[in-house]
N, C-alpha and C positions, 0 to 999 in steps of 0.2 A: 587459711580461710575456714576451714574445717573446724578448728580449735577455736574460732571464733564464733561460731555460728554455732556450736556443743556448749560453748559457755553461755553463751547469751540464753539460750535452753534451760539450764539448771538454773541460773539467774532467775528467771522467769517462775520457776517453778518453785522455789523457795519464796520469792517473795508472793506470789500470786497460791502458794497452799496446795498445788498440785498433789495428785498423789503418785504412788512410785511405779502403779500401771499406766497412769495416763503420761506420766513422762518418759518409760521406755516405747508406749505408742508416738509420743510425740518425736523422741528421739529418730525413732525410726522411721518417721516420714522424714524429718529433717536428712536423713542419711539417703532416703530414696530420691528427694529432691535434689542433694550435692550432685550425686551421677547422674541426675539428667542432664545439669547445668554442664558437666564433665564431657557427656557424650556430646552435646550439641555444639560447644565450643570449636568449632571448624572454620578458621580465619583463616587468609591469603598466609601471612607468615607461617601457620598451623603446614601447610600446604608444602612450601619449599623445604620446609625441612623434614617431611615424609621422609622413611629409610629408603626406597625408593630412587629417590633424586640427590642420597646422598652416599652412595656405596659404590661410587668410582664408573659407576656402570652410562654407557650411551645410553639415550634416550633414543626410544621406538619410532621406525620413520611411519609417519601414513601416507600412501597414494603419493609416496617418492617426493614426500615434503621434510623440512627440515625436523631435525629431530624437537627442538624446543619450540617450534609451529607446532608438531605435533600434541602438543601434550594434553590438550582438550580432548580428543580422540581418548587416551587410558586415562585420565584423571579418574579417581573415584567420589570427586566432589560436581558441584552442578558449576561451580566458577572457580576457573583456571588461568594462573598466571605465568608467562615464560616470556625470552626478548633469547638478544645476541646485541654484541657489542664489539667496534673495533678501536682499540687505538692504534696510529702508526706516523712512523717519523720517514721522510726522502730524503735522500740529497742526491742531485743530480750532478756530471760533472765534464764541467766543458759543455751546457746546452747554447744551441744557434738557430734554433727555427725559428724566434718569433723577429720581428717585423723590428724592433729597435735594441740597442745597447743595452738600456735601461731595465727591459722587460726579460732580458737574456740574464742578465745580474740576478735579478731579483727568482729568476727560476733556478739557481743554480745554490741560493740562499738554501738551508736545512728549513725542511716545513714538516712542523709537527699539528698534529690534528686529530679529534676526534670523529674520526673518518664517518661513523654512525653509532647511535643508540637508540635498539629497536623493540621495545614489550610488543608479545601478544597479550591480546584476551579474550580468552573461548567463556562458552559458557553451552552448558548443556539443556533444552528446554525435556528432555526426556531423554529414554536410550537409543532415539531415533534421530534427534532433529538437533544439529549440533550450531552456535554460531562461532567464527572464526574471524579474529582482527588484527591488523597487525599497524602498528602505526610508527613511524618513520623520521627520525629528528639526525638528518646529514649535517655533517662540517660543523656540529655543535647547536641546532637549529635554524628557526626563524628569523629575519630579518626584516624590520620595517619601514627601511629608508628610499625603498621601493628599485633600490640597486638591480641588475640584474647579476647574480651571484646563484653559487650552489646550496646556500643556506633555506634550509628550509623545512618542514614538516610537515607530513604528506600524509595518510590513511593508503597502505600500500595492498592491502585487501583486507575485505569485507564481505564477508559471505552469509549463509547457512546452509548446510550440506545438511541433507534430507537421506539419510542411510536406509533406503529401504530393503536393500541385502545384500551381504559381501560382495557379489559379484553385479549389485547396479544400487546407483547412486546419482541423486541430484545435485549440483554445486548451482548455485545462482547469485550472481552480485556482481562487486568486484573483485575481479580473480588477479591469480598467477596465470601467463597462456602456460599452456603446457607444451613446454618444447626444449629439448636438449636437457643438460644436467643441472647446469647450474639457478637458471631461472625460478625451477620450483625449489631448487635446496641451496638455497645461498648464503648460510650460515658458516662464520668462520673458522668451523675446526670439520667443513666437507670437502676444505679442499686447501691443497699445503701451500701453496704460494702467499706472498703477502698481497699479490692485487687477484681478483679475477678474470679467469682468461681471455684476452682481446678479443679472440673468436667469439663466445658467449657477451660481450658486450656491444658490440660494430653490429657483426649479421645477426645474434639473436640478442636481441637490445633488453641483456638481464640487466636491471631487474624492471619485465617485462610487465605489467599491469594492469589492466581495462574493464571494461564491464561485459557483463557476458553471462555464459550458460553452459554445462556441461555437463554431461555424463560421466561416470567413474568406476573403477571396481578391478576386483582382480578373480581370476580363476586359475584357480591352481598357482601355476609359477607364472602366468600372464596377467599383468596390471594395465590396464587401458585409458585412456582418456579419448573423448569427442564432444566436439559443441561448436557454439557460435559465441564471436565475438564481435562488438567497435572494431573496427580497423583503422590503421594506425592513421595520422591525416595528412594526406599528401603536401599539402603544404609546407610540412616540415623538414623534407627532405632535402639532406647535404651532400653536396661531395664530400665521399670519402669515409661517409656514415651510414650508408644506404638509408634503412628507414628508422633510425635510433630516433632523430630527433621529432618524429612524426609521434612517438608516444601522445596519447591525450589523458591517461589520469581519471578522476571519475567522472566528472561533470564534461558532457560534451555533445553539444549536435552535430548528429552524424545520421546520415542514412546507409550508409556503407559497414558491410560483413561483411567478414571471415569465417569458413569454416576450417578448424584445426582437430588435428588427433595424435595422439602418441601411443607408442606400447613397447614395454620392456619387458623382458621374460629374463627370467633366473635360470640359466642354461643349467649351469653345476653351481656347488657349493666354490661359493667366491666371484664367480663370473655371470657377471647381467648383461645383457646388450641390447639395444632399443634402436627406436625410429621414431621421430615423428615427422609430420608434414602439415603443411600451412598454407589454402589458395583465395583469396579475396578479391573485392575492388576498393578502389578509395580514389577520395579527390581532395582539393583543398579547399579548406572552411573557410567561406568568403565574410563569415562575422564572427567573431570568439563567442558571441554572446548577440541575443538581439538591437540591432542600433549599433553597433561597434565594431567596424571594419578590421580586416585583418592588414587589407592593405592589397590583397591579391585576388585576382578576379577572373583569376583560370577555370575555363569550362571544362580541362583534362581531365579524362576520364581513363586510371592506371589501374592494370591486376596487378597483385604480390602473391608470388610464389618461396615460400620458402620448405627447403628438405635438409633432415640433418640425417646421418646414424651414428652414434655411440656406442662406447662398452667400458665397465670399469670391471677392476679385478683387484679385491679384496681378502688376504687372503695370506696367514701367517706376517710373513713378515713384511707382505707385498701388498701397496697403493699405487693403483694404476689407473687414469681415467684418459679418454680419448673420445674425439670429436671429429668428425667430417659435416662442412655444411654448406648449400647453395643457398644462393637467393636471385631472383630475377624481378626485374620490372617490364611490365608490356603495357597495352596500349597506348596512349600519348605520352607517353615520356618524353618527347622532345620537345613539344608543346609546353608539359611542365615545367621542364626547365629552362626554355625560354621567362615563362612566368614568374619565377621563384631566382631568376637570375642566377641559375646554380648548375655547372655540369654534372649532371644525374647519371651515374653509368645505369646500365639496363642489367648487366650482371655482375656477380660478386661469387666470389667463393672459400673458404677457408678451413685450415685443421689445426691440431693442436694434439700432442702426445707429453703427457704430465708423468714419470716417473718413479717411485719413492718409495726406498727402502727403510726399515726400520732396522735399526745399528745397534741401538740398545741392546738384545740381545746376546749379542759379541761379549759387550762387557760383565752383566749381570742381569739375572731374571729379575723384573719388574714391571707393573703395572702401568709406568709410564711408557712413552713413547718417541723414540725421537727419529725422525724420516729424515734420510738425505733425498733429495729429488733435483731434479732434470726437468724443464719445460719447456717447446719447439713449438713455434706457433709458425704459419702460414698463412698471411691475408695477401688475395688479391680483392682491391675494392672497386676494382676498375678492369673487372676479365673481360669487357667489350669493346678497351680502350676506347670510351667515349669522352676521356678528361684529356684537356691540353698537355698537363706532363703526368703522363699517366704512371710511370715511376712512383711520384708521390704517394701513389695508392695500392703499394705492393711492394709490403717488407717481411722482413721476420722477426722472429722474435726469439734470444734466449736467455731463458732463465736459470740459475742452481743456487740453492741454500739449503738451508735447515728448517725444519719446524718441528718444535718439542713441544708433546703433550704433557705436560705438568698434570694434567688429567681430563679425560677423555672430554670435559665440557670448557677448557682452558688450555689457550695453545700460545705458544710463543714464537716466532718465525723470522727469519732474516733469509733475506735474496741478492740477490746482485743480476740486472737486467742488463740485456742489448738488445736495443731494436735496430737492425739493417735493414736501411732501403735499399731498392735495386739500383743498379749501375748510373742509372740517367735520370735518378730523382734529385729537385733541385733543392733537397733536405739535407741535412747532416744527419748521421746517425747517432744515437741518442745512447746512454750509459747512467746508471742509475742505481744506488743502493736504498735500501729499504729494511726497515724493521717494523714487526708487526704484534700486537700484542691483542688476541680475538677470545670470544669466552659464549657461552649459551647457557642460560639458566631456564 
């Protein structure tokens, strides 16, 4: 372009009689002009391939968000582009829980799937005022044959966080609630298994979502969160799920909050350990929308309680992450589940202890990574025995495989699962292999 644009110059100058001042001044505007066009040129492409996001290196968490969430946060441009992506193949063997022959075949069939593919997109309005988005396309997308299916495309938050100093901050929109590990960092090289931990999906129903408010910040080695949110809608609630299926998403009327907080502190190098906790009320939404019945016409009026603690430990050759968490339902809960025609336990509880060494270095020093790991899960979903075969709702779970960093934004992972129910559940126990193929840009 250069040598085009010098030629077209002398050209100019030759045929138009210039003389040999005015065409080294013209030259040299044309030259000051190339470098503008040089410096200004700052495109999304310009962007990913910065040395930065290309030097094998993790990407910076902020406020104990995922690393490729983060990237609006240190971008040095005012719009910033990042996602995470899963592919993953199952095949289960010998399954028996569902209801016919047919349905038991077809789960036992190899299901491959593009589990998710997830862009952000931040954008900086100053060095204060950041926006943050993350949008959401499961099982390959959207569907419009009005199915009831997991296909779908969602706006998973949508903020602007108002930094008005390291240690206090506004988040406002729709958020992440902030609770437990995985919820606000759910990108697939934070954690080794090929699925997420049962415990972070059942009692803290990642990937957790609503509208809301919240404070933020850290001091010193303590990072904090507090606010208000939606609460989730009573109505939703299953056996055996506590409040997963009550999520509402962004659009919803509700008079009903929650107020939640978390705080991790960075004990030592390698070792963080946190808490948070979760107390509300909620009922069930007697119209989705105005004019449009839900169907349910319960006056139950329930609190949610939920308490977790954690701690992960990161640290040479060692991945380690661990969970303890309660949840409870109070006041009408028998009420509502008369309504909702659903045994509603009142309490739940569960942990989870994840593993994982890195072996690679045995062999030879390198950059990659590859973890053996261990995963032990414990749910009870029913610790008030309030369901007919309360079995059902209290197994375990074990997991071991592999997961290789091919590099630190690119993971490759295979497991081999069992989930055990207890003695007197009228379940089969379930066996299952998986392969997983996850990435964050």
């Amino acid at each position: 372009m250069k040598k085009t644009v010098l030629g077209l110059g002398i050209c100019s100058s030759v045929v138009f009689g210039i003389t040999n001042e005015e065409l080294l001044n013209e030259m040299k505007l044309l030259k000051q002009e190339l470098q503008e066009i040089k410096s200004t040129q700052s495109s999304i492409v310009d962007e990913m391939a910065k040395e930065e996001y290309l030097n094998g290196e993790e990407y910076e968490s902020f406020s104990s968000m995922g690393g490729a969430a983060s990237k609006v946060y240190y971008s040095k441009d005012a719009l910033s582009l990042g996602g995470y992506g899963e592919y993953k193949a199952t095949k289960y063997t010998n399954y028996k829980n569902y209801n016919t022959t047919m349905a038991n075949n077809t789960r036992n069939k190899l299901e491959t799937n593009i589990v998710r593919f997830v862009p952000y997109i931040g954008f900086k309005f100053n060095d204060w005022i950041i926006m943050n988005t993350e949008i959401e396309f499961e099982d390959g997308g959207a569907r419009s044959d009005g199915e009831k299916n997991y296909k779908y495309a969602i706006v998973e938050f949508s903020y602007l966080d108002f930094l008005i100093d390291k240690s206090f901050a506004i988040r406002a929109g729709h958020i992440l609630v902030p609770m437990g590990l995985i919820n606000l960092n759910h990108e697939p090289v934070s954690y080794l298994s090929t699925d997420r931990p049962t415990v972070e999906s059942y009692i803290i129903p990642s990937t957790w979502h609503t509208n809301g408010i919240l404070t933020h910040g850290k001091i010193d080695n303590l990072e904090y969160y507090a606010g208000m949110i939606i609460s989730p809608d009573a109505g939703g609630f299953t056996e055996g799920r506590f409040i997963q299926q009550g999520r509402t998403g962004a659009k919803v009327f509700s008079d009903d909050f929650s107020f939640v907080g978390r705080l991790s502190y960075d004990l030592f190098d390698g070792l963080n350990i946190g808490a948070s906790f979760l107390y509300g009320n909620s009922s069930a939404t007697k119209e989705s929308k105005p004019g449009t019945s839900t169907g349910i016409n319960s006056n139950a009026r329930v609190t949610i309680t939920i308490a977790e603690l954690h701690a992960t430990y990161k640290k040479e050759n060692w991945n380690i992450q661990t969970i303890a968490t309660y949840g409870a339902l109070g006041g009408d809960v028998a009420q509502l589940s008369n309504s909702v025609s659903q045994e509603i336990s009142k309490s739940v509880h569960g942990e989870y202890l994840n593993i994982g060494y890195d072996i690679l270095p045995w062999f030879f020093k390198s950059s990659q990574n590859l973890y053996t790991f261990v995963e032990i899960e414990h749910l009870n979903m029913d610790a008030s025995s309030d369901t007919t075969y309360t079995d059902n709702n209290h197994f375990m779970e074990y997991s071991a495989g592999l997961s290789y960093f091919i590099d630190p934004k690119v993971v490759l992972k295979a497991d081999y699962k069992i989930k055990d129910y207890a003695s007197q559940a009228k379940l089969a126990d379930e066996n299952s292999f998986a392969f997983a193929l996850g990435f964050i840009f």
